[in-house]
N, C-alpha and C positions, 0 to 999 in steps of 0.2 A: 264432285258434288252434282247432283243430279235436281233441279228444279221442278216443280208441278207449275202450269197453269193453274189461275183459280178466277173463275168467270162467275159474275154474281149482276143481279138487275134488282133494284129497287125500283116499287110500283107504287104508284096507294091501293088499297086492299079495297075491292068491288064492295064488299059489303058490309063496308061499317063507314063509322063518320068520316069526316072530311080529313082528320090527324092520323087517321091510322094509314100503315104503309106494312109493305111485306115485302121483306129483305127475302130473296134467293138465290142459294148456289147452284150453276149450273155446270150438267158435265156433259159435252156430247150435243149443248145445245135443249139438253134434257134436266128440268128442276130433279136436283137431287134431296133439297134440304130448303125447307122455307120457316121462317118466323115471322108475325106477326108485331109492329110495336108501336108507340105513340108518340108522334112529333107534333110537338103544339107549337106557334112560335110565342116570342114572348114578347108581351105589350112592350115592355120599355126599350124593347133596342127597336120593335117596330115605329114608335113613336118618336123615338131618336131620326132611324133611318128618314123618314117622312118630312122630321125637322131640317133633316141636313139638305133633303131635295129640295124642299121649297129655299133655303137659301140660297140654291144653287143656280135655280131658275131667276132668282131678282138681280142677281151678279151680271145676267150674261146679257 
């Protein structure tokens, strides 16, 4: 059985808002294939995360 490499770089995309990102495959070091998609994050695990820092800081 014979394997490929598969080399790929996500960026955020220059020219759109701050959630958008572009996923690319690359061959050769050369984009062969790129998409465009939307990562928001989400309020409540952010607001979780934030909660659990600040207890972590009063702990120590």
């Amino acid at each position: 059985m014979e394997y490929s490499s598969l080399d790929f770089q996500i960026t955020r995309s220059p020219e759109a808002s701050p959630y958008i990102y572009r996923a690319s495959i690359l061959e050769d070091g050369n984009v062969v294939a790129s998409n465009d998609f939307e990562l928001r994050q989400d309020l409540k695990l952010s607001q979780m995360l934030k909660s659990i820092e600040k207890k972590s800081y009063r702990k120590s």
